[in-house]
N, C-alpha and C positions, 0 to 999 in steps of 0.2 A: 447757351447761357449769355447774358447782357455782357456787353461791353462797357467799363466804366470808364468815365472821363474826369479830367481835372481831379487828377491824385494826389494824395498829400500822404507823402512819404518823411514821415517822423522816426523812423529805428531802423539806421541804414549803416553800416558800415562801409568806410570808403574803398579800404582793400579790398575788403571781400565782396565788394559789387563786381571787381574785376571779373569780366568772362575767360572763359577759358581761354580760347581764343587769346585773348590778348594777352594772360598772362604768359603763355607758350613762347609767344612772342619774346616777353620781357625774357623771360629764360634765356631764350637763345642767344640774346643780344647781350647778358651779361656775363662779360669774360670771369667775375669771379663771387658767382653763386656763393650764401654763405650757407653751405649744406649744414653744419652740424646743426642749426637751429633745427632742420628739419628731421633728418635722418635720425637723431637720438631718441625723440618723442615716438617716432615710426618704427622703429626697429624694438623700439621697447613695448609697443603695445602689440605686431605683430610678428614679430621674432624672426622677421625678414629683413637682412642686407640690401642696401639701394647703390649700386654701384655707381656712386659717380660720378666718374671718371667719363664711365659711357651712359650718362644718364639721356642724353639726346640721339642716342644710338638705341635705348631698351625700350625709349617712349618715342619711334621715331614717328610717329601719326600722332594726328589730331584725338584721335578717340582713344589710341590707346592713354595719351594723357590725361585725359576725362576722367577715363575710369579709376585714373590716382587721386584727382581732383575732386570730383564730385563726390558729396557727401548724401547719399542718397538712399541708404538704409541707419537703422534705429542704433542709436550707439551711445553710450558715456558722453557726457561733455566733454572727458580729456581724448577722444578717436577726432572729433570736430577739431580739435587747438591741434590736433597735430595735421589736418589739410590743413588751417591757417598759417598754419608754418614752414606747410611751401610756398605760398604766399610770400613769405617774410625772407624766407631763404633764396628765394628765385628773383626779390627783387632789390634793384639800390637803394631804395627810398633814403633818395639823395632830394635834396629841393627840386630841382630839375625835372626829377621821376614827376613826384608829389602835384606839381603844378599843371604836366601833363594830363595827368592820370584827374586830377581834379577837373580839368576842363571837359575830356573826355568821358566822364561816368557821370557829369553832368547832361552830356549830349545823349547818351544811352537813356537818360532817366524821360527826357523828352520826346525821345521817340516811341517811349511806354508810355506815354499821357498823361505823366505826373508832371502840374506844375510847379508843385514847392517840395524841396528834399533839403532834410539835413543828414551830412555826412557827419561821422564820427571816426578818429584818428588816434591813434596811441603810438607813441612816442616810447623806444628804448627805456628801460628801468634806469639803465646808467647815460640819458641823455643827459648834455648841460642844460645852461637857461640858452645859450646859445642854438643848441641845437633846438629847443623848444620855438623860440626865435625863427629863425630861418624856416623851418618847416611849416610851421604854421602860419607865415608868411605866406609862403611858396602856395599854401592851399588855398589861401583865402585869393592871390591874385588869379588861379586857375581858377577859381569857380566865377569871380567877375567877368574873366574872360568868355567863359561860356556862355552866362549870363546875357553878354553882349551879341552871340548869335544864338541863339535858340532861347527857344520862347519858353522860358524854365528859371526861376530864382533857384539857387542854392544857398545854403549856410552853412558851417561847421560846427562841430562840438566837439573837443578834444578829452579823452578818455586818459580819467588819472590813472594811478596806478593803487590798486586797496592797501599797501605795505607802507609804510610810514616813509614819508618823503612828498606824497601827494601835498601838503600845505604850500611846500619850499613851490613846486609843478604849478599850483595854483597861483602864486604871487609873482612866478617869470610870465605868467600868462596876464594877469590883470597888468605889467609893468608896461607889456606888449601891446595892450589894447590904448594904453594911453600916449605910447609913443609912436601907435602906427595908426592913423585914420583905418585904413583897410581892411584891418584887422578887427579895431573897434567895431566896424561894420557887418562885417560877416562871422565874428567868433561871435555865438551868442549860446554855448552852453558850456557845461561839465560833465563828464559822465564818470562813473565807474561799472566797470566789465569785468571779463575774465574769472578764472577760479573765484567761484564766493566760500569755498570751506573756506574757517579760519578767518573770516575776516566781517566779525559782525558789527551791523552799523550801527552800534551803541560808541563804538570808535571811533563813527565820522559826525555825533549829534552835536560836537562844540565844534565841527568844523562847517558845518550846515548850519549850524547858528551866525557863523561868522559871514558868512556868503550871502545869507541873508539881509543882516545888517549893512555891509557892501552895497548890498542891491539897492538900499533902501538910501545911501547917502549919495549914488554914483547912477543913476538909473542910466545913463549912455551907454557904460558897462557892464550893465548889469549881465548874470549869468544866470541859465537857468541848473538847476540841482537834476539829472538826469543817471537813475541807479536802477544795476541788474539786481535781480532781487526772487528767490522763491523759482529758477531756472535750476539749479543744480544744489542737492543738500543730500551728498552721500554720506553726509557726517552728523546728520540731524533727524527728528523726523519731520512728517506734515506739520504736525502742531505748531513744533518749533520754528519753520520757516515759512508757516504763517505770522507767527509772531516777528521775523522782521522784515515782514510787508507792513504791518501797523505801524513797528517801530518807524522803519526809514517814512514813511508816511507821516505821524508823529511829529519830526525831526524838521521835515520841510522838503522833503522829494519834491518838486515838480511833477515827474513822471519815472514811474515803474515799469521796467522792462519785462515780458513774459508772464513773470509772476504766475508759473506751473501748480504750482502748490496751493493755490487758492481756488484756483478753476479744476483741475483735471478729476476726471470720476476716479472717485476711489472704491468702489464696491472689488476692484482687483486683488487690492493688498489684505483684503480679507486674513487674515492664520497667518501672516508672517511675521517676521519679528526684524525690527534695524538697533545696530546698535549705534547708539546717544551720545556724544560727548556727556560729561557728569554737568558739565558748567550751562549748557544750553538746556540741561532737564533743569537747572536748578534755574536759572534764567527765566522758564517758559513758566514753572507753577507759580517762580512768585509774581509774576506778571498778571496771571489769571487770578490768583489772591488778590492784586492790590484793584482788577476790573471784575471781581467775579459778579457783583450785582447787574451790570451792567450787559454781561459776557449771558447771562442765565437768561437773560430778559428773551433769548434767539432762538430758545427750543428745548431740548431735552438736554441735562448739564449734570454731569456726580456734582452731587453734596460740598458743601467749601470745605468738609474736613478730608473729603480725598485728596483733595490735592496738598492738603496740614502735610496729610499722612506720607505722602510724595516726597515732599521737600525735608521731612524730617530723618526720609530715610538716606536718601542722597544726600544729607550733610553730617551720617553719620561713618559715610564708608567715600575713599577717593576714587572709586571705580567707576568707568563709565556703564551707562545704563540701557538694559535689553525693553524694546518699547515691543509688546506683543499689539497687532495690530486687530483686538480682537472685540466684540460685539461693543462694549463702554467706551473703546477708543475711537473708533468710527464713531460714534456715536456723538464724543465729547468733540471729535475735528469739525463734524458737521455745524453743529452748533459755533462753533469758536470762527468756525469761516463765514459764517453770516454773520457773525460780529463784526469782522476785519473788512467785510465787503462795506457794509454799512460807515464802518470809521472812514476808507477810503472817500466813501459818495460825500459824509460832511466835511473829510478836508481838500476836498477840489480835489485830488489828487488823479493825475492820468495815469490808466493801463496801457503798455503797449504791448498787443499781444501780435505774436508771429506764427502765424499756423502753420509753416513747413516745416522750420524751426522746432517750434514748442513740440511736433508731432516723431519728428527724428532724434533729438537730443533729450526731450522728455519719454522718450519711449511710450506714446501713447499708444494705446491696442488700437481703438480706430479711429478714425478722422473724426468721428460724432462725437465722440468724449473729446474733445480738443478743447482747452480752457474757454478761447472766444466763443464758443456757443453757449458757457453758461455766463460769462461777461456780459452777451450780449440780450441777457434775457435780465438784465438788473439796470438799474441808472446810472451807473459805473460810466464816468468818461473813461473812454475808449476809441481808440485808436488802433489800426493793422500796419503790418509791416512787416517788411522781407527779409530784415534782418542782415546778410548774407546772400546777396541771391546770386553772386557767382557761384558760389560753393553749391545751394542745394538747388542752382540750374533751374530759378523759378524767375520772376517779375512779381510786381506789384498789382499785376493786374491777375495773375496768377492765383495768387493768396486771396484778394476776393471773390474768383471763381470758385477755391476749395470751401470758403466760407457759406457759396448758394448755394455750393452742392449737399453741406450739412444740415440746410435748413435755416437756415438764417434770410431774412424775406431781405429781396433789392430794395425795397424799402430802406430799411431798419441801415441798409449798407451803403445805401446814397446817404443817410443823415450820419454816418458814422463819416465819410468823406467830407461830410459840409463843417460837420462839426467840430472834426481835425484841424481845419482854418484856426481855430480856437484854441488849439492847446499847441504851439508853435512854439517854441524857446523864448521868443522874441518879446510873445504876450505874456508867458506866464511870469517871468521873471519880472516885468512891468516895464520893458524897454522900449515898446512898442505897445499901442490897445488897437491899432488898426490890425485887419485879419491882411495875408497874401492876397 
């Protein structure tokens, strides 16, 4: 398979680039691990006790620690957040760490052939503005420093948190880029991650309004709008979590992460049945009500009074609702997703999808159904990336080869690298119009 060069890595997290290897390392060297972040999440999903005490004594090898580490078969979103959580337990992420570790997973990203990477950072729910402060200090001076010997730009983006307090998170941040040149210079996005049940982005549309407007009086500071989205909806169905890939779309995303539910073959979920929150089925029809001409134009579509009939029924009982996933509902997702793809292409909006990722936390059957292959056969900006590629033990150059291996022509995957130059933090937010 090709070798690709000059990679352009957009959907990276900073921890979880860490290799194993090094994080073993960081383990070792911290006299005071904070296990309960990890052990509670672990012992709750696998009903096994992590002793410890002697935890450098049960994992006294490299590989045995791997194999706690690596995330490398098909699992829930929440089996993934609890490897990231030895991640978070095993390490100080003190500034010190941060600045390290930024210099160094900068250096890693260079010796994989990527020239431009932004990292992504989340910060403690109970940080201060302080703590916001110094850390993301800390990261932006590591990544100049890298910068400075190896032949690789990096930048940051710092990941709010979806629970109400991201505004307060946002504005220690923008106070940051004004009082730190360094900062100003290498902070150049927002993100939100982590668990999406519960947290739909009809909540964040007056605050992506407001970031907006920012952008538009403060362009030096400008931030770009960077949202997980349509990766995990055990509380929704398809439909639904198509609807807020439109929405956050809509709203002003810059760029979408994953975005599972829009790509992935559904001919699987044939006969089965998820249950709905009451509030997202009522959400999704009158959504399709207030677009259904629009929404119909894309293929085969029920009638606007099916869906009357929907909303009339779910507002007449507080129960949440059994969505059978049967010949009319396939039917109506397929249509509704060539709608959302379409909204996507007219609002600029970028995909970033992660084939290792999307293929183990999505549980896809096989690599051929993987979202970017059907991404990559629309006009859709689009963008790959590794997501994590401590955890699932991959590289950037990795994800591209899984991608020729599905059929996706080196063509089509060289203009997807070229084109990535383009969709940067930097430029979409309008902070910059020149490409890396």
């Amino acid at each position: 398979m090709k070798t690709y060069s000059d990679l352009i890595e957009l959907h990276s997290h900073l921890y979880g680039s860490l290799s194993a290897e090094i994080l073993y390392e960081i383990g070792k060297n911290n006299p005071n691990p904070r296990w309960h972040i990890f052990t509670e999440s672990y012992e709750k999903l696998f009903h096994k006790k992590i002793d410890t005490k002697n935890f450098f004594k049960t994992f006294d090898s490299l590989d045995k620690f791997k194999e706690l580490y690596y995330f490398l078969e098909k699992a829930p979103f929440e089996v993934f957040q609890s490897k990231f959580n030895l991640i978070i337990a095993l390490s100080r992420f003190n500034p010190e760490e941060i600045r390290e570790i930024s210099k160094n997973v900068l250096r890693e990203s260079a010796n994989k052939g990527i020239k431009y990477s932004e990292f992504r950072i989340m910060y403690s729910p109970m940080a201060l503005e302080s703590d916001y402060l110094e850390r993301t200090l800390a990261a932006c001076i590591g990544l100049s420093e890298g910068e400075k010997y190896y032949n690789v730009k990096g930048r940051l983006v710092v990941s709010l948190h979806r629970n109400p307090g991201f505004e307060d998170q946002y504005s220690w941040l923008k106070k940051a880029m004004q009082e730190h040149k360094i900062i100003s210079d290498y902070l150049v996005g927002i993100d939100f991650c982590n668990i999406e049940e519960g947290y739909s982005p009809k909540y964040k549309k007056d605050f992506f309004k407001k970031v907006l407007q920012d952008n538009e009086l403060d362009q030096d500071n400008s931030l770009a709008i960077l949202y997980h989205v349509g990766e995990s909806f055990q509380d929704k169905s398809h439909l639904s979590a198509c609807r807020w890939i439109a929405e956050s779309s809509d709203f002003g995303a810059h760029r979408l992460g994953h975005c599972i539910a829009l790509g992935e073959k559904i001919d699987k979920y044939f006969g089965i049945e998820r249950l709905e929150l009451r509030e997202e089925f009522v959400d999704t029809n009158e959504y399709i009500l207030s677009n259904y001409d629009d929404i119909s134009q894309f293929g085969k579509f029920s009638e606007y009074e099916y869906f009357q009939s929907n909303l009339s029924k779910a507002n007449s009982g507080n129960k949440d609702i059994t969505i059978s996933y049967d010949d009319t509902f396939l039917k109506n997702l397929e249509t509704f997703r060539k709608y959302v793809i379409q909204k996507l292409i007219k609002n600029d909006t970028v995909v970033e999808s992660c084939p290792s990722s999307n293929f183990l936390i999505g549980m896809i059957d096989t690599y051929e159904n993987l979202p970017v292959k059907v991404f990559s056969e629309t006009n859709l900006k689009l963008t790959i990336g590794a997501d994590d590629p401590g955890i699932f033990n991959i590289d950037l150059q990795g994800e591209y080869k899984i991608c020729e291996s599905i059929g996706i022509p080196s063509d089509k995957l060289k203009s997807i690298i070229l084109n990535s130059k383009q969709y940067t933090s930097e430029i979409l937010s309008g902070k910059k119009n020149i490409a890396p």
